[in-house]
C-alpha atoms as an extended CHARMM CRD file, in Angstrom:
* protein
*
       184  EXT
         1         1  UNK       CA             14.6080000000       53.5320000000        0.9180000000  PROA      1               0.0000000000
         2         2  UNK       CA             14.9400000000       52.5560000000        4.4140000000  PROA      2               0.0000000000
         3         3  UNK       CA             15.5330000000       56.3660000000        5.5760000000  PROA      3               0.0000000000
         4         4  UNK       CA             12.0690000000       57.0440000000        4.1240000000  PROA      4               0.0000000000
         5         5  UNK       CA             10.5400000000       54.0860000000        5.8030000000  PROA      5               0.0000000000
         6         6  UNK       CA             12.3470000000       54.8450000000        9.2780000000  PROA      6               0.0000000000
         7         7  UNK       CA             10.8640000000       58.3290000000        8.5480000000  PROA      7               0.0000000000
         8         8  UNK       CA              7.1590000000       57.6960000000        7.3100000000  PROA      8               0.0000000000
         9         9  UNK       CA              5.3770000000       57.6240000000       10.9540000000  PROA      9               0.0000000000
        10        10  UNK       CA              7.2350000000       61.0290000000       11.7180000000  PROA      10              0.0000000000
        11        11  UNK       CA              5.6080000000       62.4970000000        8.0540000000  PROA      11              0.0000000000
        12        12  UNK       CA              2.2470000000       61.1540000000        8.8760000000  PROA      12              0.0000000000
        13        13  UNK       CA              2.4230000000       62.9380000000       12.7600000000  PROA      13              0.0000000000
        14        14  UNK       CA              3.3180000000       65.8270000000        9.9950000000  PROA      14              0.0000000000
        15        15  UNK       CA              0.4160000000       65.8420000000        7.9620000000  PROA      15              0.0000000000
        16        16  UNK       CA             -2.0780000000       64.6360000000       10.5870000000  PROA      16              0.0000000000
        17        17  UNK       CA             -1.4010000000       67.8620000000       12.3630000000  PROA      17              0.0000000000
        18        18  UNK       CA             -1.4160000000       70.3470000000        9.3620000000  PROA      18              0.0000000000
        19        19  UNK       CA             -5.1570000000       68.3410000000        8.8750000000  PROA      19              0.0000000000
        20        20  UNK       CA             -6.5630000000       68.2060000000       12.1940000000  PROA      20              0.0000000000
        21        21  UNK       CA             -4.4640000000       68.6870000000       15.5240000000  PROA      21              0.0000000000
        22        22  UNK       CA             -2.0350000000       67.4680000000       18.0010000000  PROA      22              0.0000000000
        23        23  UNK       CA             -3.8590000000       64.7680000000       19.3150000000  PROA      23              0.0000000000
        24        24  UNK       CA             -5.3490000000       63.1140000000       16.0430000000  PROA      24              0.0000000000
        25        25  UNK       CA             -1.9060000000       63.5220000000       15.2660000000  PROA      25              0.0000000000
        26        26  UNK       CA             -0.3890000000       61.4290000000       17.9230000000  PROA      26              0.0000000000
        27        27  UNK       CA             -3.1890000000       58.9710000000       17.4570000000  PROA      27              0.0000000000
        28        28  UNK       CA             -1.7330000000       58.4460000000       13.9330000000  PROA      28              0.0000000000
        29        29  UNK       CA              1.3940000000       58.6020000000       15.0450000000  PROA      29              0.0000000000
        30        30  UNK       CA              0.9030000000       55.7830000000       17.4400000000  PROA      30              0.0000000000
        31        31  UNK       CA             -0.8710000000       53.8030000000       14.7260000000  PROA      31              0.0000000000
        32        32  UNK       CA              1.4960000000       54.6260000000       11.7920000000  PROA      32              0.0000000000
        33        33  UNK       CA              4.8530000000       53.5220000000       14.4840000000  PROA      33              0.0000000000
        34        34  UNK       CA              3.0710000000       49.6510000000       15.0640000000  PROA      34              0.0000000000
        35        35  UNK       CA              2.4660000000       49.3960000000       11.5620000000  PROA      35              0.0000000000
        36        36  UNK       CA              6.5300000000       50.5500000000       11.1840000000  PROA      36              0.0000000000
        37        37  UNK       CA              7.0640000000       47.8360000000       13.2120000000  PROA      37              0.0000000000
        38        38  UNK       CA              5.0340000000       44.9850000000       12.1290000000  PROA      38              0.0000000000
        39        39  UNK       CA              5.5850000000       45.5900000000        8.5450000000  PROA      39              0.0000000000
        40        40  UNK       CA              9.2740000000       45.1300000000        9.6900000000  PROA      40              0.0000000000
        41        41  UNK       CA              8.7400000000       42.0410000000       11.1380000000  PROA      41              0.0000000000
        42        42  UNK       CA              6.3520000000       40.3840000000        8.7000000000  PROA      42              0.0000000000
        43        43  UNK       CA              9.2590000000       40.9810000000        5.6830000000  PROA      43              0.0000000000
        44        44  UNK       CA             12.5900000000       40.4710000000        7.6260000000  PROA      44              0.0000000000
        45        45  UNK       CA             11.4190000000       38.1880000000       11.0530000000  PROA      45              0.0000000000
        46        46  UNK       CA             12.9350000000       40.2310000000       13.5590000000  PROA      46              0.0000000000
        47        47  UNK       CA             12.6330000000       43.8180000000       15.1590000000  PROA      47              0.0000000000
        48        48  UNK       CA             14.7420000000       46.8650000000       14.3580000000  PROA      48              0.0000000000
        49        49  UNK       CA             16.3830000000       47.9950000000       17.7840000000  PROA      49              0.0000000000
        50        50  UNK       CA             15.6030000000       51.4920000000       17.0610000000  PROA      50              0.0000000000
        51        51  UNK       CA             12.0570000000       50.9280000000       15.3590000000  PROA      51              0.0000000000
        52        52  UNK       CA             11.0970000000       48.9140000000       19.0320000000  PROA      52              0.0000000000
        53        53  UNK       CA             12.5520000000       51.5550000000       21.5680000000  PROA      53              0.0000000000
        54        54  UNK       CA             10.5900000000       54.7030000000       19.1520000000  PROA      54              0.0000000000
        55        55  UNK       CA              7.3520000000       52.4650000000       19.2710000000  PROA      55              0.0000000000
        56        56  UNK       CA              7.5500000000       51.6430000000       23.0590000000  PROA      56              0.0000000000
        57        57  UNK       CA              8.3810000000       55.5770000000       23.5630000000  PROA      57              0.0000000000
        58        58  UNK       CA              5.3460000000       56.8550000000       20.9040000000  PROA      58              0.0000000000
        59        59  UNK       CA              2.9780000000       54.6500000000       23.1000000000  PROA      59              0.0000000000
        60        60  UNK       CA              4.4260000000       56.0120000000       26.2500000000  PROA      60              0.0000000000
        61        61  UNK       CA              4.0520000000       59.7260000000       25.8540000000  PROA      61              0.0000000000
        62        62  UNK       CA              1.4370000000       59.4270000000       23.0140000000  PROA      62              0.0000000000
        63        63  UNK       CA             -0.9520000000       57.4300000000       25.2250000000  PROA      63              0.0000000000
        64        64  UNK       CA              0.3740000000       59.8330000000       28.2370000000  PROA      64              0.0000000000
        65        65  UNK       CA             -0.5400000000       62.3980000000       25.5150000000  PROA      65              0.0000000000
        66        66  UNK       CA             -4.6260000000       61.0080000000       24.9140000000  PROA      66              0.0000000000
        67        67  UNK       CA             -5.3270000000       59.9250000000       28.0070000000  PROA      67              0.0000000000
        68        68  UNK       CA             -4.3040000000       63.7180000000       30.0030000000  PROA      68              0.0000000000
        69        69  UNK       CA             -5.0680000000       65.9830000000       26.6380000000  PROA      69              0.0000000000
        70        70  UNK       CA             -1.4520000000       67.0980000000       27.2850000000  PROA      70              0.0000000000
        71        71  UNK       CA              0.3460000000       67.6830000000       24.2800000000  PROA      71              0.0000000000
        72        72  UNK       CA              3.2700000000       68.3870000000       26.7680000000  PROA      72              0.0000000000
        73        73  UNK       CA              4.2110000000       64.3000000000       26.7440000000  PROA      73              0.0000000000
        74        74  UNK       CA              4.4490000000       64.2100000000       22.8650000000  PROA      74              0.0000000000
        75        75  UNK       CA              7.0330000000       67.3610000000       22.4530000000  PROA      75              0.0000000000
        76        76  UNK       CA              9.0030000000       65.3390000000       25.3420000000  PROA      76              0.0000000000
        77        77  UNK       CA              9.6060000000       62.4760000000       23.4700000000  PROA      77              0.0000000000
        78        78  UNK       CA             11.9860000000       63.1700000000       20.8150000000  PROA      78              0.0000000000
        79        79  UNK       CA             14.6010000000       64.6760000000       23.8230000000  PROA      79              0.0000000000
        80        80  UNK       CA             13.6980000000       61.2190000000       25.7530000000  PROA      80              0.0000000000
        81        81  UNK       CA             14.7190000000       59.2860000000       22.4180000000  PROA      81              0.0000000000
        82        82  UNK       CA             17.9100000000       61.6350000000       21.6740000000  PROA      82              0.0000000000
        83        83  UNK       CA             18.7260000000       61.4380000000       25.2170000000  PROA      83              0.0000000000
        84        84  UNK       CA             18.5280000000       57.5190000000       25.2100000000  PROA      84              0.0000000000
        85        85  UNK       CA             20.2790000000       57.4690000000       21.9550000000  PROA      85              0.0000000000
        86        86  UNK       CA             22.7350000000       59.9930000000       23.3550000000  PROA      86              0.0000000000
        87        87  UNK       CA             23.8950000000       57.4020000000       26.5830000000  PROA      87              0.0000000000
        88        88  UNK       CA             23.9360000000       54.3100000000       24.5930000000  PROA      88              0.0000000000
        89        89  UNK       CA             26.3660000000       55.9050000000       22.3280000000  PROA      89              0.0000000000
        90        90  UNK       CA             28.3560000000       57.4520000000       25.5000000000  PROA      90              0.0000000000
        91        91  UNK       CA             28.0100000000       54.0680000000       27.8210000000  PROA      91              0.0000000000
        92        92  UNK       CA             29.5270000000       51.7610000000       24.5400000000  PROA      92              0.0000000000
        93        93  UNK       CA             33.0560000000       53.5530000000       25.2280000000  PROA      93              0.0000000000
        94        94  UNK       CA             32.7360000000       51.6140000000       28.8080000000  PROA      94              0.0000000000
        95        95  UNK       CA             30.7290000000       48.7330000000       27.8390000000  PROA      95              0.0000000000
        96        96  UNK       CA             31.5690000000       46.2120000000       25.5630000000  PROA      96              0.0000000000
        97        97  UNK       CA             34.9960000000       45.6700000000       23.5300000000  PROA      97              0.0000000000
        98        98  UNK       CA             33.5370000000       48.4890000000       20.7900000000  PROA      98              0.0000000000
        99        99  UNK       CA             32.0920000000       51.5710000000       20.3580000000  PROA      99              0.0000000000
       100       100  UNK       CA             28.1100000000       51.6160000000       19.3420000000  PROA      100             0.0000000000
       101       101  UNK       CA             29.1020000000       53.0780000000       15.8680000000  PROA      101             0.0000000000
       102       102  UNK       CA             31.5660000000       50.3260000000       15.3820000000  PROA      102             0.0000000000
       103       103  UNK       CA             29.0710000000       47.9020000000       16.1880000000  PROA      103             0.0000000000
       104       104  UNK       CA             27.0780000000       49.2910000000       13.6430000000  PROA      104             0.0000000000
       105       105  UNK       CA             29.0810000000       50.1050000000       10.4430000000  PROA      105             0.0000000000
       106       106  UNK       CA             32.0760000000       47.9110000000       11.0340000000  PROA      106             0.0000000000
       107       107  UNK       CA             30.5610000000       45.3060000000        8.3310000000  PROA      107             0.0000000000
       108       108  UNK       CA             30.5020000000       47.9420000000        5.8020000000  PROA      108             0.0000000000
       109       109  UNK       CA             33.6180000000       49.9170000000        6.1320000000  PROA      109             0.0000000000
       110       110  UNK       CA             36.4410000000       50.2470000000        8.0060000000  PROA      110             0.0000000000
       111       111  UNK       CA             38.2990000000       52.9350000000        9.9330000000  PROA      111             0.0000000000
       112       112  UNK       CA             41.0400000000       53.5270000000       12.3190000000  PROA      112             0.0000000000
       113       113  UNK       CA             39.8880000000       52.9320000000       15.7510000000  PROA      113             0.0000000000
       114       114  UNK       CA             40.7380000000       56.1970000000       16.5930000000  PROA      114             0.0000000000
       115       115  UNK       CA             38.1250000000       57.8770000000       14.2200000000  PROA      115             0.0000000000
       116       116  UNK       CA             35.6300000000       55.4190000000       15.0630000000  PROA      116             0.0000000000
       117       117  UNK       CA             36.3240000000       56.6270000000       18.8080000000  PROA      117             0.0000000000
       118       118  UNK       CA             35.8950000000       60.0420000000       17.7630000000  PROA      118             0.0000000000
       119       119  UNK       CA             32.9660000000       59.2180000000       15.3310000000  PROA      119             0.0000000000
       120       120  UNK       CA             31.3390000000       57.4480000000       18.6840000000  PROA      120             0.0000000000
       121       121  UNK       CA             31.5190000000       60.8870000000       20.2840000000  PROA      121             0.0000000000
       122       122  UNK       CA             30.0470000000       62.8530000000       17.6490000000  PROA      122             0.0000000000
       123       123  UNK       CA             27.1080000000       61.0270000000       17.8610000000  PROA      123             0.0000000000
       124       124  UNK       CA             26.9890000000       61.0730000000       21.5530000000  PROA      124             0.0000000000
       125       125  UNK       CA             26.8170000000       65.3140000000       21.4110000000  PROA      125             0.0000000000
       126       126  UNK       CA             24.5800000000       65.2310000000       18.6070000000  PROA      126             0.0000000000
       127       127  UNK       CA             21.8840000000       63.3690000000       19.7450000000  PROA      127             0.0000000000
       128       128  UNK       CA             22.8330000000       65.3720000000       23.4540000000  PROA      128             0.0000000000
       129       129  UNK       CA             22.8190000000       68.4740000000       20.9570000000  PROA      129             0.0000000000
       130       130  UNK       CA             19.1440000000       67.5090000000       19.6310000000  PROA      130             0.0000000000
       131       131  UNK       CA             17.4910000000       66.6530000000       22.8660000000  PROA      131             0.0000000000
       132       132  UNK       CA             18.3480000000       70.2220000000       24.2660000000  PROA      132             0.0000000000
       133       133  UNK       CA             17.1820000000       71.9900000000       20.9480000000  PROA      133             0.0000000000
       134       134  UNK       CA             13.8990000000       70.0970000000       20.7290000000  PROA      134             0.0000000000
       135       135  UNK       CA             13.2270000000       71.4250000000       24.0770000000  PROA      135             0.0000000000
       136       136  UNK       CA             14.3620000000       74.7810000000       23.7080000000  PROA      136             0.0000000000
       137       137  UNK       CA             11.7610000000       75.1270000000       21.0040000000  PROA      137             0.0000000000
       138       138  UNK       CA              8.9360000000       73.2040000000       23.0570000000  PROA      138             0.0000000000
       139       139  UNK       CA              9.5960000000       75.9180000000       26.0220000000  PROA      139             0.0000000000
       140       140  UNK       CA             10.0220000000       78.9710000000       23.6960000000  PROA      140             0.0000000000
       141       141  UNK       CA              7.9830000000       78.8160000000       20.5440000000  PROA      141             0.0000000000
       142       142  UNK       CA              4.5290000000       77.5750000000       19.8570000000  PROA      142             0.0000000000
       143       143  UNK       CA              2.8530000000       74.1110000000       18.8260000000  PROA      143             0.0000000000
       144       144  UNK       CA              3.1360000000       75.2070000000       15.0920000000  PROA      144             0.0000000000
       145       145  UNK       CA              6.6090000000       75.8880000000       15.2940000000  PROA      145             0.0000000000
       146       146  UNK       CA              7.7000000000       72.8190000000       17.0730000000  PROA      146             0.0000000000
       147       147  UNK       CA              5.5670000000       71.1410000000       14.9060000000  PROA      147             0.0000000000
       148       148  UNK       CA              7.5150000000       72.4400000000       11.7690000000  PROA      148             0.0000000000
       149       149  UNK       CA             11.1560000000       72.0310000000       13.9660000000  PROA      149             0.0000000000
       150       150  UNK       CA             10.2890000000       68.3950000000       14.2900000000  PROA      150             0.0000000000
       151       151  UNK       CA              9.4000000000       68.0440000000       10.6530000000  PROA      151             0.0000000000
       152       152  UNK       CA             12.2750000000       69.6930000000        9.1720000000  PROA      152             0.0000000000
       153       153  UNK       CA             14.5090000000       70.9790000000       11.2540000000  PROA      153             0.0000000000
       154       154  UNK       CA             15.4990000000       67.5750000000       13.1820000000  PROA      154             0.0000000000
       155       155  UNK       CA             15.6250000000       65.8490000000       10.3500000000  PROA      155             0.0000000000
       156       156  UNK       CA             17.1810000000       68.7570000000        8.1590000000  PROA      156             0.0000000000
       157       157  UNK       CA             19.9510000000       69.1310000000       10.9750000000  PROA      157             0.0000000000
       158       158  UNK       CA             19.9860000000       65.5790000000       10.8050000000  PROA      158             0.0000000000
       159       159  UNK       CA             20.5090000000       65.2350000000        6.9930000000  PROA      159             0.0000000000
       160       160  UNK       CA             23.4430000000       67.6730000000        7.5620000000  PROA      160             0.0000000000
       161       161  UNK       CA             25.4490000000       66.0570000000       10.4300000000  PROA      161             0.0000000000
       162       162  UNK       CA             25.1840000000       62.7710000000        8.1870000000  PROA      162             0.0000000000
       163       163  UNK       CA             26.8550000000       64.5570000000        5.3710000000  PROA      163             0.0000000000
       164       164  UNK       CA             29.7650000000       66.0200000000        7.5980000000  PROA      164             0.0000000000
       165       165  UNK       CA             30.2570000000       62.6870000000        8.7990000000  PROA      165             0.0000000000
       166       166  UNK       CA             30.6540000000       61.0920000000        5.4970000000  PROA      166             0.0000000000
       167       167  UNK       CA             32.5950000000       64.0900000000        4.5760000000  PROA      167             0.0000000000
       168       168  UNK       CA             34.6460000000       63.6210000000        7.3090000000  PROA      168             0.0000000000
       169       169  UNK       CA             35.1870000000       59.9980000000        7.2850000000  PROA      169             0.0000000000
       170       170  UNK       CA             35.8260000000       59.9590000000        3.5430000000  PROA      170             0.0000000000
       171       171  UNK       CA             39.3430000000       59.6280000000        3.4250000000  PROA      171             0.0000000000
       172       172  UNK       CA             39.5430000000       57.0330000000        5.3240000000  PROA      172             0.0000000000
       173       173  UNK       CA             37.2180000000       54.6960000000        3.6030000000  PROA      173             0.0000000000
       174       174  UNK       CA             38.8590000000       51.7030000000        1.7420000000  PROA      174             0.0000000000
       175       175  UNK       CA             37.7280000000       49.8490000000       -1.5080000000  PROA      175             0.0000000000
       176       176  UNK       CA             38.5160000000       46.7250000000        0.5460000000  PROA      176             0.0000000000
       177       177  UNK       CA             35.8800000000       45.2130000000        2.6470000000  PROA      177             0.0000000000
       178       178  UNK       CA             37.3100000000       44.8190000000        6.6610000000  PROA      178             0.0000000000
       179       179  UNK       CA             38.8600000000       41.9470000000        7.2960000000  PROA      179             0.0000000000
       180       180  UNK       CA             37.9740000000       39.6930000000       10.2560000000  PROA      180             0.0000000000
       181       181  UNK       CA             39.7570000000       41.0410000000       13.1010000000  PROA      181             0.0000000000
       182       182  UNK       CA             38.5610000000       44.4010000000       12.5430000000  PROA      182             0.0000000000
       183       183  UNK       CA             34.7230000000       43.1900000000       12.5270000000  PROA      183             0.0000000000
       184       184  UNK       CA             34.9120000000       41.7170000000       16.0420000000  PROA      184             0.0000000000
């Protein structure tokens, strides 16, 4: 359920465009990413990391977007966000005593630190990986097509590397919940 609802401002950009263009489009994407946000807040009293850095980005290069009838700021921002995503992931093998993905799942399961290194890194190419493609189709295909990329293709090809990962991770993953020790 959350997936959908971390999703439903990117569908709406979707269908806005299909209805009208790239610029209504933003619009509703602008409007559809603070109503991600607040309904957030008003059911669990505090702001999702990721929901707050996509928001501040949508109003960034969707206002950029508006205000210079550019469309060139809006096909920008999912490489920013990857990109962003891409150096936390790569800066929490320097900073901090664990890895971003660590940080994240160790509450839920628990792995040797070595795959959680390597798990880390994964996530630091892919979102590297995503940035580059996003613009590769900005630069070589039409609004349509990047359109339809962002739609399905980043979150097809995202769909997929989640699979591997759990595919991958699998046999590693315990019945037990982690202990202490491993959660700090």
């Amino acid at each position: 359920m959350k997936m959908l609802f971390d999703f439903f401002p990117v569908v709406l950009f979707f269908i806005s465009y299909k209805l009208w263009d790239i610029y209504m489009a933003t619009a509703v994407l602008i409007g559809a990413s603070l109503l991600q946000t607040g309904l957030w807040w008003l059911k669990y009293h505090r702001f999702e990391k990721m929901h707050l850095v996509t928001l501040v980005l949508v109003c960034i290069f969707g206002g950029a977007t508006l205000l210079l009838q550019n469309e060139m700021f809006i096909k920008w921002k999912p490489t920013v966000i990857n990109w962003l995503f891409a150096a936390a992931f790569a800066g929490s093998h320097v900073v901090g005593r664990k890895v971003l993905i660590k940080r994240m799942m160790a509450d839920h399961i628990r792995l040797p630190e070595v795959v959680w290194l390597k798990l880390n890194l994964a996530w630091t190419g892919f979102f590297l990986l995503m940035g580059a493609l996003n613009l590769i189709v900005v630069y070589q295909f039409d609004t349509d097509t990047w359109v339809n990329f962002k739609m399905f293709g980043m979150l097809g090809l995202t769909f997929v590397f989640v699979v591997v990962q759990s595919i991958a991770i699998s046999r590693y993953i315990s019945d037990e919940p982690p202990r202490q020790d491993e959660q700090s």
